[in-house]
C-alpha angles and dihedrals in degrees: 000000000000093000090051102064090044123111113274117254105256108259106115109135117237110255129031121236123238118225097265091051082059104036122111132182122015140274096284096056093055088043086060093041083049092048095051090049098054093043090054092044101244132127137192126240135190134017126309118239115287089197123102098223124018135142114237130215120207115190157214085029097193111144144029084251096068080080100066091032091059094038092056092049087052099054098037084064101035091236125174093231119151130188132195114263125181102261085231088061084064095077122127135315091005091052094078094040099053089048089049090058096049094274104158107193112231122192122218086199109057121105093237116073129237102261092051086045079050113043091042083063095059093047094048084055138083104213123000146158120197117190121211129184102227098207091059085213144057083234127105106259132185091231150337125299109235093232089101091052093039086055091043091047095049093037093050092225134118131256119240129190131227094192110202112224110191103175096056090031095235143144107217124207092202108166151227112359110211116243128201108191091244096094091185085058091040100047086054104044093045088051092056098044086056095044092056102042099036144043126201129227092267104040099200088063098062 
């Protein structure tokens, strides 16, 4: 838990944002985002990020259900969040839709690797949240890929938590996480400090 409690690396952006600057959608999308929440049980807690780029970590990412779960969230606030998607998933008439819903196409064959392809998007953008599952599987595993913290170096932006609560059936907008610079230390301690604030929808893959 060392690397929890060390300063953060200095990224943040100037300004915050307000929540018009972030919004995204209308009011009958996050009605609908609202609506499937409610019908599911679960609730959000916390504030949204303030800051214009940061990569978000939603965990533990247990279940297929974490996906609706996340999409609802996201539509219930109107927040700007993306997510990778494979390029050949963007054909028509699907195409407009992922990219609607925050879908950013990523190709396995470019020369350049998905955390340069990644990190030059944010750069290109204005605001923008991608969220990661740090685990990079459903499966229990004994701690985070680095992907997440490779992406948020190059790209020169914080890392920010969506903690899953599933006895209380909350989404949590936790915060900052704390980087070191050292991603082996920091994969390890986030994982921990998840691990000990949060369960997932199925426990014994946390």
């Amino acid at each position: 838990m060392k690397a929890i409690e060390t300063k953060p690396t200095e990224r943040l952006p100037s300004a915050p944002l307000t929540k018009e600057e972030f919004r995204r959608g209308n009011k009958f999308s996050r009605w609908i985002g609202r609506t499937a929440l409610s019908v599911l049980g679960w609730q959000l807690s916390g504030e949204p990020p303030t800051i214009p780029k940061t990569i978000i970590i939603a965990a533990p990412h247990t279940s297929n259900w974490d996906l609706i779960l996340a999409l609802s969230g996201m539509l219930a606030l109107g927040m700007p969040i993306h997510f990778m998607m494979k390029r050949e998933a963007f054909f028509w008439p699907l195409g407009p839709l992922w990219k609607y819903m925050g879908g950013i196409p990523v190709d396995r064959k470019s020369k350049n690797d998905l955390t340069t392809q990644i990190a030059d998007w944010i750069k290109r953008e204005d605001v923008i949240w991608i969220a990661i599952t740090p685990e990079g599987t459903r499966s229990k595993v004994p701690g985070y890929r680095k992907g997440y913290l490779r992406i948020a170096e190059k790209a020169d932006v914080p890392v920010f938590l969506f903690g899953v609560d599933s006895p209380n059936k909350q989404v949590i907008l936790h915060g900052i996480l704390p980087t070191t610079g050292d991603m082996d230390a920091d994969a390890l301690a986030h994982h921990a400090y998840v691990s000990k604030r949060y369960t997932g929808l199925k426990p014994k893959n946390d």
